[in-house]
C-alpha positions in Angstrom: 0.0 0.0 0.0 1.2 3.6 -0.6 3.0 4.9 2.6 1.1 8.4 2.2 -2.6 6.1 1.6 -1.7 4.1 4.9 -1.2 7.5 6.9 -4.7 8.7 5.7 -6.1 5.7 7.2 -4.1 5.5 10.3 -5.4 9.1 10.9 -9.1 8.1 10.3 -8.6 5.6 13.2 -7.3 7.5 15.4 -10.6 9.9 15.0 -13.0 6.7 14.9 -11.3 5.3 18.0 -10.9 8.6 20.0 -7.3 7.8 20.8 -3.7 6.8 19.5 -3.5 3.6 21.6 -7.1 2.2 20.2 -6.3 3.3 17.1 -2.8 1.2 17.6 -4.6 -2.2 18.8 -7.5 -2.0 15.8 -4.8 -1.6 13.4 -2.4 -4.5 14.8 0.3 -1.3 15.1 2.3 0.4 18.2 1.1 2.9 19.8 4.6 4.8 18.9 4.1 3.8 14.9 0.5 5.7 15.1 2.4 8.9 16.6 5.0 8.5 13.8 2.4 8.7 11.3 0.8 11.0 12.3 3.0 13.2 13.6 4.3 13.2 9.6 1.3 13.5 8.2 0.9 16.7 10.4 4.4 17.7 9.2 3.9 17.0 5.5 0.6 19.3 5.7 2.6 22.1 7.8 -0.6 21.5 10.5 -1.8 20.3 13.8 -4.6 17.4 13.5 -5.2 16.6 17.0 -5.5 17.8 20.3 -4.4 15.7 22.9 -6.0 15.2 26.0 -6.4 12.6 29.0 -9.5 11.1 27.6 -7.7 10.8 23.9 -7.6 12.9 21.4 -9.8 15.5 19.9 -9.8 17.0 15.9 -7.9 20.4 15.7 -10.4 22.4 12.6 -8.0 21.8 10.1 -8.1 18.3 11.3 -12.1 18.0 11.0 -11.9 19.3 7.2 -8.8 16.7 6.3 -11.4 14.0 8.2 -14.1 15.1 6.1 -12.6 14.4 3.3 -10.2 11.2 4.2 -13.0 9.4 6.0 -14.7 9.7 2.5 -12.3 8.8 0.4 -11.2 5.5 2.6 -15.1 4.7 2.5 -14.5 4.3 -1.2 -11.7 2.1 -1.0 -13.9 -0.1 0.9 -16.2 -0.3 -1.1 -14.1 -1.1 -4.3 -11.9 -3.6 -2.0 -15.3 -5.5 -1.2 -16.7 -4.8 -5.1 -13.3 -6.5 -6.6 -13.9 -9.2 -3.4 -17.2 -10.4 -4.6 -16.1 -10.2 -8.3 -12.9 -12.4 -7.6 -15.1 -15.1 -5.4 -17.8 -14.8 -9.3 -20.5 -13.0 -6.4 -21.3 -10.2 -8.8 -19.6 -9.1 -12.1 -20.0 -9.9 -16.1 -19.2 -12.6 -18.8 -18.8 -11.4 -22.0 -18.8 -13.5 -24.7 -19.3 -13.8 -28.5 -20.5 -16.4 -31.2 -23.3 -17.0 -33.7 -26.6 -17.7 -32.8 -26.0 -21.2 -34.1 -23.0 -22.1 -31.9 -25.4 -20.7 -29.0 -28.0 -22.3 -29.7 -26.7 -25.8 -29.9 -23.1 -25.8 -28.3 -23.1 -23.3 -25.5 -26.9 -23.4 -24.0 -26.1 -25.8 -21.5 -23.0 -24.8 -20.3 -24.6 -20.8 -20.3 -27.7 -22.6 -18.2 -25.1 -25.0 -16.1 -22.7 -21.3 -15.5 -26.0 -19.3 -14.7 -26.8 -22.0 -11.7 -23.7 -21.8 -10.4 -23.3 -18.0 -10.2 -26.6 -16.1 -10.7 -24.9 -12.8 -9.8 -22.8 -12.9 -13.0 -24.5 -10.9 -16.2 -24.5 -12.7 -19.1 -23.5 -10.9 -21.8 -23.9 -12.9 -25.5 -22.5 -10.7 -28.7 -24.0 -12.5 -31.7 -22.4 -12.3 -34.8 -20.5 -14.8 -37.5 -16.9 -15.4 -37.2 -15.5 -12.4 -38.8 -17.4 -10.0 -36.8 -16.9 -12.0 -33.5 -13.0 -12.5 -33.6 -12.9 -8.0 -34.3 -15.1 -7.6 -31.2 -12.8 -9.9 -29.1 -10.1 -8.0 -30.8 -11.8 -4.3 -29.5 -12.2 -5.9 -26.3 -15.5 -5.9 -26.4 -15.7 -9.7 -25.5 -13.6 -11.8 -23.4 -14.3 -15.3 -25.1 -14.8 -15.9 -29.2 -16.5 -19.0 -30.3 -16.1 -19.5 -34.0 -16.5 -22.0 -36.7 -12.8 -22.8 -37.8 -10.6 -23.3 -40.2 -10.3 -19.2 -39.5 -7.4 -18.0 -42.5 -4.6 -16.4 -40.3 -5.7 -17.5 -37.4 -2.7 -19.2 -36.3 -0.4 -16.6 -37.4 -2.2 -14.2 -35.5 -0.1 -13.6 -32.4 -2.8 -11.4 -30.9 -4.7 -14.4 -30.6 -4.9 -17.7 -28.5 -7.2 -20.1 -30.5 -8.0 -23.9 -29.7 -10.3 -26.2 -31.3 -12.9 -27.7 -29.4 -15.8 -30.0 -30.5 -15.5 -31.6 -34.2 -18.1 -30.4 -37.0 -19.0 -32.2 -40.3 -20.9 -30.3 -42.7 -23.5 -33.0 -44.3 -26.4 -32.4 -47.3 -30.0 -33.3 -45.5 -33.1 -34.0 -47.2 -36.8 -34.5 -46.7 -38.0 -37.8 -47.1 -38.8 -36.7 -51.0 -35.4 -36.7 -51.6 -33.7 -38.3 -49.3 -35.6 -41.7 -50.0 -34.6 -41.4 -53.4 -31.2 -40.9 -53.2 -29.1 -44.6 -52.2 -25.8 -44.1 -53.9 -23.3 -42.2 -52.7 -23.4 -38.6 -54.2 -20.1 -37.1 -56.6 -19.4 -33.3 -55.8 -20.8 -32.6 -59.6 -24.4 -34.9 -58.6 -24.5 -32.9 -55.3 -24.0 -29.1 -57.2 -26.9 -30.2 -59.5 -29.5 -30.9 -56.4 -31.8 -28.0 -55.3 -29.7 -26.5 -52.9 -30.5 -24.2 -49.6 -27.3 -23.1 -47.9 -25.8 -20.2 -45.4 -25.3 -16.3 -46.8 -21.8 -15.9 -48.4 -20.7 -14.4 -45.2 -20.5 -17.4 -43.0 -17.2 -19.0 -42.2 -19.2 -22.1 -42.5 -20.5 -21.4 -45.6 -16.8 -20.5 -47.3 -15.5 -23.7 -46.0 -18.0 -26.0 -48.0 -17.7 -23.5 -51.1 -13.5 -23.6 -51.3 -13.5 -27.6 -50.8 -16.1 -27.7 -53.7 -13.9 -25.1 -55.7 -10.6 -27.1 -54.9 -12.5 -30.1 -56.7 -13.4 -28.0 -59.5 -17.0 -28.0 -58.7 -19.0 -24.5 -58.2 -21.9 -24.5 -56.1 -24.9 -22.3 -56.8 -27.7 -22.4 -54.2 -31.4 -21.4 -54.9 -31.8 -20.8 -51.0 -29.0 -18.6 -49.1 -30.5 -18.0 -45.7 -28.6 -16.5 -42.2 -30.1 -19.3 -40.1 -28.7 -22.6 -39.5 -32.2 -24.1 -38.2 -33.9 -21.9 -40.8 -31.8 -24.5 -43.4 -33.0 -27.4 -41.0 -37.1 -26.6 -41.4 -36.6 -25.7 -45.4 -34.7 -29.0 -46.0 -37.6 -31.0 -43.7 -40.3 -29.3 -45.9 -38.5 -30.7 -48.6 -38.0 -27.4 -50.5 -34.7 -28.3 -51.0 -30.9 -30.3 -50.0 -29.4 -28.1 -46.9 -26.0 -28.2 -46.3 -26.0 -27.7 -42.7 -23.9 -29.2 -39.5 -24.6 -32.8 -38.2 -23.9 -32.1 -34.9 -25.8 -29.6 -34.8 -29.1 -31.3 -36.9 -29.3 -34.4 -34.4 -32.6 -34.6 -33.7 -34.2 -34.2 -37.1 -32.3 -37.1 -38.3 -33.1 -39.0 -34.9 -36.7 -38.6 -35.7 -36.7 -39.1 -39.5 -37.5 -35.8 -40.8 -34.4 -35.7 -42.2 -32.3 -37.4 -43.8 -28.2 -37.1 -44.5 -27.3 -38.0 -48.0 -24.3 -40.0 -48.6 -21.3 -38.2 -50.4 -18.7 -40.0 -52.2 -15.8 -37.8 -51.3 -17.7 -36.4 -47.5 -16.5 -32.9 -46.8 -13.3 -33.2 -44.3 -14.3 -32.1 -40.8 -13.4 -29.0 -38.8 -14.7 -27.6 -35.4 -15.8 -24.8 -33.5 -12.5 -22.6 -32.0 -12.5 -21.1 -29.1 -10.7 -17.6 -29.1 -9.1 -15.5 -26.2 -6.9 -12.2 -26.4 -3.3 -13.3 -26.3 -2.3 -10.4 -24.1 -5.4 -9.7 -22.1 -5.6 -12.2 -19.2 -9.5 -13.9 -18.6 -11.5 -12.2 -15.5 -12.3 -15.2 -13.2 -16.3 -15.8 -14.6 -14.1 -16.3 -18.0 -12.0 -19.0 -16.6 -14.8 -20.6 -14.5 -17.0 -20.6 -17.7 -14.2 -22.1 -19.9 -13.8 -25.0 -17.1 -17.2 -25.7 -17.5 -16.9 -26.2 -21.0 -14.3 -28.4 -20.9 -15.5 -30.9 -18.2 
């Protein structure tokens, strides 16, 4: 603590306690260390503080306006010493994350619901947004934790940021029963660009991925459906309006049931996995860290 900070509140004290020695045995001091300090303080404000008396001590007026204003000023202290307490033991405070509706939909709902349990004074804050717009706000430091769909380009060259994968993804074609009962043989890239397709906007990372392994197989895709919802693809494709691309992770229970169904590729598209993004430089506030180990338990 500041040696000048530590007078201040050896002064208060003294006026709460109405004498040096109480002051001494509250603080865990000597009675002689009080004197010192305050007999300095006095010194280094060229002023008398106290008046000393057989039943203690009593406040000079220059020593009432100094306690008017130190008594205040340590009361704030407190109160951020207790505030940075109850953050540090996740009583109060904020989690601020990013990710796309998708990934919170179906990767980090039970681990937000599981967190929220544990430490209902924490505010959740969710940033929604795809990859690209999630990986600048962690960058702004508006966000403490990006969740993205990877391969991200640069990622790992980026020394600015700590990225690790986390749970596998494979990006599948779904059908309705119409055409998914119709379809036995395993699909080429050329059969699969000719199908009725409903897939992401151009924007998604998800999205770019599928389109650059078609393109490196010198097939172009060209969608009659490009839609910003990943369940939106899941209800269009069961309607049978169409073959979604979408995630199978992430499309579980309307292949469970049967209102889906995945199509077989020849060549299946190689899998990736969501990444989960920190600031290099910027360590995680403790409802970060407890989040994350909930995550990975």
């Amino acid at each position: 603590m500041d040696v000048k900070l530590d007078r201040y509140r050896i002064f208060c004290s003294v006026v709460q306690y109405g004498s040096f020695s109480a002051a001494a045995e509250a603080l865990y001091l000597t009675q002689s260390a009080v004197s010192q300090n305050i007999r300095t303080l006095e010194e280094s404000l060229s002023t008398t503080l106290f008046v000393r008396n057989r039943s203690g001590v009593t406040l000079t007026p220059a020593g009432k306006v100094l306690y008017e204003y130190a008594s205040h000023a340590m009361s704030l202290l407190s109160s951020v010493e207790k505030r940075f307490a109850a953050i540090a033991s996740l009583e109060e405070g904020e989690l601020l994350l990013g990710a796309s509706d998708t990934l919170c939909h179906h990767y980090l709902m039970p681990v937000l619901e599981q967190f929220h349990t544990r430490h209902e004074g924490i505010k959740l804050n969710i940033t929604n947004g795809v990859t690209t717009e999630t990986i600048r706000d962690l960058k702004n430091g508006k966000i403490e934790v990006a969740f993205i769909n990877l391969p991200y380009p640069h990622a790992e060259e980026d020394e600015t940021l700590c990225v690790r994968p986390s749970l596998p993804l494979h990006d599948v074609f779904v059908a309705g029963p119409r055409y998914g009962e119709c379809i036995t043989e395993p699909l080429t890239l050329e059969e699969v660009a000719k199908l009725p397709l409903i897939m992401l906007e151009r924007k998604s990372n998800s999205r770019n991925y599928v389109d650059r392994y078609f393109s490196e197989n010198q097939v172009v895709l060209k969608p009659e459906f490009e839609l910003g919802s990943h369940d939106l693809l899941l209800e269009l494709a069961a309607a049978n309006l169409g073959v979604a691309c979408v995630t199978r992770e992430f499309a579980g229970e309307k292949l469970a049931n049967g209102s889906l169904v995945e199509l077989p590729l020849a060549q299946p598209i190689p899998p990736r996995a969501v990444g989960i993004c920190t600031s290099a430089h910027v360590p995680l506030s403790r409802a970060a860290e407890s989040f994350l180990d909930i995550l990975n338990s």
